[in-house]
C-alpha positions as a Python dict, from the first residue, in 0.01 Angstrom:
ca = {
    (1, 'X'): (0, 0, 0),
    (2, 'X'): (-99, 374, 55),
    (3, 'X'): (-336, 248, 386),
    (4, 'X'): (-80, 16, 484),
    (5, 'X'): (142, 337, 488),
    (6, 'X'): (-109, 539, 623),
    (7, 'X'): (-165, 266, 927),
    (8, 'X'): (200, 280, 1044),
    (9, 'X'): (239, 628, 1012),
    (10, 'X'): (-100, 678, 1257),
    (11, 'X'): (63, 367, 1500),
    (12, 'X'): (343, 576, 1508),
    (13, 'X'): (198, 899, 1622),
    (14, 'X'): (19, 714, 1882),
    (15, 'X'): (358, 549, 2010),
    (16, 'X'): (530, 954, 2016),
    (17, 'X'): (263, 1095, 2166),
    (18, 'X'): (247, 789, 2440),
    (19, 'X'): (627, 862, 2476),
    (20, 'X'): (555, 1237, 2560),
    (21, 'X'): (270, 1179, 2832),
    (22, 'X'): (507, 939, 2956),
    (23, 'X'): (814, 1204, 3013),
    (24, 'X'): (602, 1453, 3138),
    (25, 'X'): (436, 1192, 3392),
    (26, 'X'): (726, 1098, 3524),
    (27, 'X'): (878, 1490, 3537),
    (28, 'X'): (578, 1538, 3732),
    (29, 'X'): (568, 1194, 3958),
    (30, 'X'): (981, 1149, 4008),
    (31, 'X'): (997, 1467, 4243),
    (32, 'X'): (659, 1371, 4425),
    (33, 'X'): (799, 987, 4484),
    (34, 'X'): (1155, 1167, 4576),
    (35, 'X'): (1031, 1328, 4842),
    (36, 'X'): (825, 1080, 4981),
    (37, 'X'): (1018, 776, 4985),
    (38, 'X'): (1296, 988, 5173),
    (39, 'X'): (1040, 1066, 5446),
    (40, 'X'): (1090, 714, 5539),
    (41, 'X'): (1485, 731, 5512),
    (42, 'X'): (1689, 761, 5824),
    (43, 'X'): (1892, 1098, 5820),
    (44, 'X'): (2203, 945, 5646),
    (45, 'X'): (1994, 793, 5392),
    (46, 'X'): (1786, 1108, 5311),
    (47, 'X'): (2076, 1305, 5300),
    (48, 'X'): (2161, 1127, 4943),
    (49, 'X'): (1833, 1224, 4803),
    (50, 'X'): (1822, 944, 4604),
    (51, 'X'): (1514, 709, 4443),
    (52, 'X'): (1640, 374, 4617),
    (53, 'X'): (1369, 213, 4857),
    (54, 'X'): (1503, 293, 5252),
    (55, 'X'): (1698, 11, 5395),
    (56, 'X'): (1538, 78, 5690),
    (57, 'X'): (1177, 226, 5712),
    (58, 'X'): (1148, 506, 5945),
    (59, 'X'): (811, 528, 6016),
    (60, 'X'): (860, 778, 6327),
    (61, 'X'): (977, 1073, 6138),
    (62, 'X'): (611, 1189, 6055),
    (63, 'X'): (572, 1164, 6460),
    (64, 'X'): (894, 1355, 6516),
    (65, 'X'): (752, 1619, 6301),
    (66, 'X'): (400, 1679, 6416),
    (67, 'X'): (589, 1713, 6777),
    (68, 'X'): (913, 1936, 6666),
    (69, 'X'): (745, 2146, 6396),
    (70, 'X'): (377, 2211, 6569),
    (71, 'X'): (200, 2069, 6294),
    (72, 'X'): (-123, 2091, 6479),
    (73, 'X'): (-159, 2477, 6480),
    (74, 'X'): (-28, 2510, 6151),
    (75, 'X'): (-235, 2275, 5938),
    (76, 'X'): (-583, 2430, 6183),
    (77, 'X'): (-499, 2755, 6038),
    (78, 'X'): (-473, 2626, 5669),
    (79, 'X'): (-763, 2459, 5736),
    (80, 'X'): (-935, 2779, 5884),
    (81, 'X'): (-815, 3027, 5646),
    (82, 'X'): (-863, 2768, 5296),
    (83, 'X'): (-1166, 2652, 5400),
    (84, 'X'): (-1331, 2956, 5528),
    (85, 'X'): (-1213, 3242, 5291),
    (86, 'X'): (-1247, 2966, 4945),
    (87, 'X'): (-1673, 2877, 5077),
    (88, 'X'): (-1730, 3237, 5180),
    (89, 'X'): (-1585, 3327, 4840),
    (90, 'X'): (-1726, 3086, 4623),
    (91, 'X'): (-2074, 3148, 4733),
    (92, 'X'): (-2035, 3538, 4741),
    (93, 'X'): (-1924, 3547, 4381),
    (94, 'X'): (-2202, 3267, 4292),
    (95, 'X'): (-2392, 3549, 4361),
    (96, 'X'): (-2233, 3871, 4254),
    (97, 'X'): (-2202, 3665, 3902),
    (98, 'X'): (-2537, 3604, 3876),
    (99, 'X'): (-2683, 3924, 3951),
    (100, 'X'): (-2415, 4099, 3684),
    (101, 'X'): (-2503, 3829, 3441),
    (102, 'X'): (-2882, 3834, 3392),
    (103, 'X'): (-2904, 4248, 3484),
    (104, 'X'): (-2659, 4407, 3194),
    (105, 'X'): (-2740, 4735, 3295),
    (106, 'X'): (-2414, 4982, 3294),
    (107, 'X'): (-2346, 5019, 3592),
    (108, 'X'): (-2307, 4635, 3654),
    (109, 'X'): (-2124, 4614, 3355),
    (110, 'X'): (-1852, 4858, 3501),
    (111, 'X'): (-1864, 4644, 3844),
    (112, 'X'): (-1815, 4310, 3597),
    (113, 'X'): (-1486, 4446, 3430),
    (114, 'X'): (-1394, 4622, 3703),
    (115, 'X'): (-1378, 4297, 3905),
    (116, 'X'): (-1197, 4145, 3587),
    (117, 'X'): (-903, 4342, 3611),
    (118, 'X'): (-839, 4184, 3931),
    (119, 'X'): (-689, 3902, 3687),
    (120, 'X'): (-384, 4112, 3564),
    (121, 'X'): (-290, 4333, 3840),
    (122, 'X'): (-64, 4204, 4100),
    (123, 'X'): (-120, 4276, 4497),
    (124, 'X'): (26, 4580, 4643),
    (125, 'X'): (149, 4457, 4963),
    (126, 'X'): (295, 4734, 5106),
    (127, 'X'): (-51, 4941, 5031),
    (128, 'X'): (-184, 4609, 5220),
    (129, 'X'): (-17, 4630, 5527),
    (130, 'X'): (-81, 4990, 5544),
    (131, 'X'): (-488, 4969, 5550),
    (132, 'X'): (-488, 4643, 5756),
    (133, 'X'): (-277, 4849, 6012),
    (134, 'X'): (-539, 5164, 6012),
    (135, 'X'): (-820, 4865, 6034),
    (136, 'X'): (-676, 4728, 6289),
    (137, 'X'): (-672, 4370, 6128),
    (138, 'X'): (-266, 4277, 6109),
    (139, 'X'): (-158, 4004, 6302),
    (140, 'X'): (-532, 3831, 6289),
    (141, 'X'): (-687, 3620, 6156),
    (142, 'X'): (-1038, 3748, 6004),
    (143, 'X'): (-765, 3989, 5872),
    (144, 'X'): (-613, 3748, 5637),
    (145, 'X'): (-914, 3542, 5545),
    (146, 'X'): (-1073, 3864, 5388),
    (147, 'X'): (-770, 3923, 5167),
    (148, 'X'): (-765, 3545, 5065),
    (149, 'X'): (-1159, 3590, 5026),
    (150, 'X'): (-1086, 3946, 4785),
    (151, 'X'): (-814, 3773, 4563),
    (152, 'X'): (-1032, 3513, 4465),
    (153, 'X'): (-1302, 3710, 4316),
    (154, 'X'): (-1153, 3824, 3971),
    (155, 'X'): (-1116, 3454, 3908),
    (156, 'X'): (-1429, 3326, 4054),
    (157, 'X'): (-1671, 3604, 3931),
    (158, 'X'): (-1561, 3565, 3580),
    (159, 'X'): (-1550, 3186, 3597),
    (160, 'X'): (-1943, 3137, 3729),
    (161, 'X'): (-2006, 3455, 3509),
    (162, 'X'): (-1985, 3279, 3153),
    (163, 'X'): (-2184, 2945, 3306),
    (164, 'X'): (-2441, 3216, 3431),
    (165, 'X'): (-2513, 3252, 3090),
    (166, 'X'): (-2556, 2925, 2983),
    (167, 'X'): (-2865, 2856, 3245),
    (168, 'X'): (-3148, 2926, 3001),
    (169, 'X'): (-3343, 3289, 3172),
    (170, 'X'): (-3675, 3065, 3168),
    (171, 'X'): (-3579, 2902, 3469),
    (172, 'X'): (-3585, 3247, 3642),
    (173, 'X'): (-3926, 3351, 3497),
    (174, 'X'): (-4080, 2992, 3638),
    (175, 'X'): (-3947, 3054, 3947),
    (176, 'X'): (-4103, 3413, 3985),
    (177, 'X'): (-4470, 3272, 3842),
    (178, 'X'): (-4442, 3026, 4104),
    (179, 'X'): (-4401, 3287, 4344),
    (180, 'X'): (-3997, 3233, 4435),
    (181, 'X'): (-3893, 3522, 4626),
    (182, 'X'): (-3516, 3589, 4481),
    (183, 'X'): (-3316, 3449, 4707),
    (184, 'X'): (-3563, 3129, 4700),
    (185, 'X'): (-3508, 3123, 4372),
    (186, 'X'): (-3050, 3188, 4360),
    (187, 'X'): (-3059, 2947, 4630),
    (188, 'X'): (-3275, 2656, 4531),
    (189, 'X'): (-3297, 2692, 4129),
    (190, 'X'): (-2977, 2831, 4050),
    (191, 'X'): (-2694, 2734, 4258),
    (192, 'X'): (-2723, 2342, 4188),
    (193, 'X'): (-2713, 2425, 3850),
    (194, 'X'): (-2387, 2624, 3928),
    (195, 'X'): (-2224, 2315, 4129),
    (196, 'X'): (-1975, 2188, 3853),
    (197, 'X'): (-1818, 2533, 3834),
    (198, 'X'): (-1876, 2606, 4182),
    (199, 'X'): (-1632, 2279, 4278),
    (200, 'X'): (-1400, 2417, 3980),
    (201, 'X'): (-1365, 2744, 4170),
    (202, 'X'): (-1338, 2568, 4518),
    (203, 'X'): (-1121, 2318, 4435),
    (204, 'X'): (-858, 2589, 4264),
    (205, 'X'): (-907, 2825, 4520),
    (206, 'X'): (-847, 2647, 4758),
    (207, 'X'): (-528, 2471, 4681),
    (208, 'X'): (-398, 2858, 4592),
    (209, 'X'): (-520, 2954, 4944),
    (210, 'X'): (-313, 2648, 5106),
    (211, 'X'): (0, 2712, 4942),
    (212, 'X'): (11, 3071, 4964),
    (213, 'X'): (321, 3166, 5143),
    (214, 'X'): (348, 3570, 5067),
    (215, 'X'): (43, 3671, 5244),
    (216, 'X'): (26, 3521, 5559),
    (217, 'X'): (393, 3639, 5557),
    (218, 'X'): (305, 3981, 5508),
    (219, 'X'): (19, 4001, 5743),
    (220, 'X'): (119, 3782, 6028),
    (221, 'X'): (412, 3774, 6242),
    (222, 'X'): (305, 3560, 6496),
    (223, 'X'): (404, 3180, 6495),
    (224, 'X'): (33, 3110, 6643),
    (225, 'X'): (-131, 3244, 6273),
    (226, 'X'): (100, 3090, 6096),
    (227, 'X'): (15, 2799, 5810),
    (228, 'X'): (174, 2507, 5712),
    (229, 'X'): (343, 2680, 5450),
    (230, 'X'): (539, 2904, 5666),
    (231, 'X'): (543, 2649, 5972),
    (232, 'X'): (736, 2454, 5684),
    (233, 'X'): (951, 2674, 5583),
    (234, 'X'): (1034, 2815, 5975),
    (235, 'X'): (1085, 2445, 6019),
    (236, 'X'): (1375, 2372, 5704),
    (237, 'X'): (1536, 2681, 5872),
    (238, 'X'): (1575, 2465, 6226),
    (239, 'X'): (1664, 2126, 6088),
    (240, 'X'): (1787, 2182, 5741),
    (241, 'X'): (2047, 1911, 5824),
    (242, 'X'): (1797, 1650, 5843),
    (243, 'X'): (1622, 1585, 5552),
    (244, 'X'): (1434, 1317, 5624),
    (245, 'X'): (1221, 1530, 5856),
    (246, 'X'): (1165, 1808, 5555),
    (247, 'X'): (1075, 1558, 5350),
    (248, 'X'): (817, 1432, 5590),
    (249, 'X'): (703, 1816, 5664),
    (250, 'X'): (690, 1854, 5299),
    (251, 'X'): (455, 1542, 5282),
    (252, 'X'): (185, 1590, 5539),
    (253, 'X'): (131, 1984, 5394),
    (254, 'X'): (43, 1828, 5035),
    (255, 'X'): (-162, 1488, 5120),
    (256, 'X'): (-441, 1773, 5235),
    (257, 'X'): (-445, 1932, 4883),
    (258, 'X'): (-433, 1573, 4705),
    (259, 'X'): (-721, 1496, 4912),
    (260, 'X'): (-959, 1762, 4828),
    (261, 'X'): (-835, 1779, 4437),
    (262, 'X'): (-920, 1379, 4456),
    (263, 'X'): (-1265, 1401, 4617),
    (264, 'X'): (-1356, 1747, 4450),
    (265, 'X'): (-1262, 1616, 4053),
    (266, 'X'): (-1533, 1313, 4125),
    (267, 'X'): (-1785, 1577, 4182),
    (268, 'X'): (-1703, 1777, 3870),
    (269, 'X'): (-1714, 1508, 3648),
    (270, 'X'): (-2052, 1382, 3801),
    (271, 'X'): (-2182, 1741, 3759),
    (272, 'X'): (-2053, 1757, 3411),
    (273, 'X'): (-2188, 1438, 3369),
    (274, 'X'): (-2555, 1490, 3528),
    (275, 'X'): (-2517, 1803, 3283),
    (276, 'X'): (-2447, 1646, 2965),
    (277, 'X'): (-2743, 1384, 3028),
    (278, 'X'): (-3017, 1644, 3067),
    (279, 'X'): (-2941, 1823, 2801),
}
């Protein structure tokens, strides 16, 4: 009697907690299947922003806004600045991590923490704007791939940091018997070690560097250095009447971001994987 008890009571915990993923699924999918299945709504139709299938599929709104929103220069900068500033990044703070990790001395201890308070302080813009005016690097775009490239490090330093230090230090000493000069041995013994948290890093990165609206805001005001976040939202501010077209904006600036998430999650779990199986 007291299993039977026990049995329904488990069954239903398992139903309630199915229930919840289920909510929160669809609190997460309903907004994403809103806005695409009004991409493909004429302007009437979107303008309801409801989840009925289109009566009519408009396929040539995602054409209409490649042409009326300049897609093109838009996503080449997101693709410039994300991919650019997130690899030169990454691989910089690969480095710095591993250097701070396996040499404790003080003064690299003050450079660790130092970097870590990166985490909790917010960005001064306005202190920003002032040195990137004196450096001459406002309105360009090396300018705003360095800051993207700086704000990452907190994260990314103290991230690789703590898998540093689970790479056992013989590794290193084999390396140097067999004559490794150190970048030889960073390069070719440590960093494939480093991949699963190295994708972690990229793939985080850079979906914060394509959806970052405030700096490229700050430090740009020409249309030409301009992402697809801002082309966007300069877009909603010309045809906020049709929907349809926002909607289809809004669509072609997150497939990108979906994309690399998909492809860089199978590499993470086959690192974590490959991992798991060695040791």
């Amino acid at each position: 009697m007291v299993n039977s008890k026990a049995r329904r009571l488990a069954r239903l915990s398992v139903i309630l907690k199915q229930a919840v993923c289920v909510l929160l699924s669809l609190a997460v999918v309903a907004p994403l299947y809103l806005v695409l299945i009004n991409s493909f709504k004429t302007k009437s139709e979107a303008a309801r922003m409801n989840l009925n299938l289109p009566t009519q599929w408009v396929f040539t709104n995602y054409a209409e806004v490649i042409k009326k929103a300049k897609l093109m220069t838009g996503f080449g900068n997101s693709v410039l600045y994300a991919f650019a500033s997130t690899t030169a990044g990454v691989l910089l703070c690969a480095m710095a991590a591993y250097v701070l990790s396996r040499k404790r001395t003080k003064l690299n201890n003050f450079i660790y923490y130092f970097f870590i308070c990166g985490l909790f302080f917010p960005v001064n813009y306005v202190t920003l704007v002032r040195v990137f005016q004196w450096m001459h690097l406002t309105n360009t775009h090396l300018g705003i791939i360095l800051v993207f490239t700086s704000a990452m490090i907190p994260f990314c330093v103290f991230t690789i940091y703590s898998f540093v230090e689970t790479i056992p230090t013989e590794l290193d000493e084999a390396a140097v018997i067999d004559g490794a000069p150190p970048a030889m041995m960073f390069f070719r013994v440590i960093l494939p070690l480093l991949k699963p948290t190295l994708m972690t890093c990229f793939i985080l990165q850079f979906m914060g560097v394509w959806n970052d609206f405030l700096t490229p805001l700050y430090l740009s005001s020409k249309s030409k250095l301009f992402p697809m976040t801002m082309s966007v939202y300069q877009f909603f501010g010309k045809e906020g009447s049709n929907w349809n077209y926002v909607f289809a904006d809004i669509v072609m600036t997150v497939i990108p971001v979906v994309a690399v998430y998909a492809v860089g999650q199978r590499y993470i779990i086959g690192g974590v994987t490959a991992g798991a199986v060695k040791g």
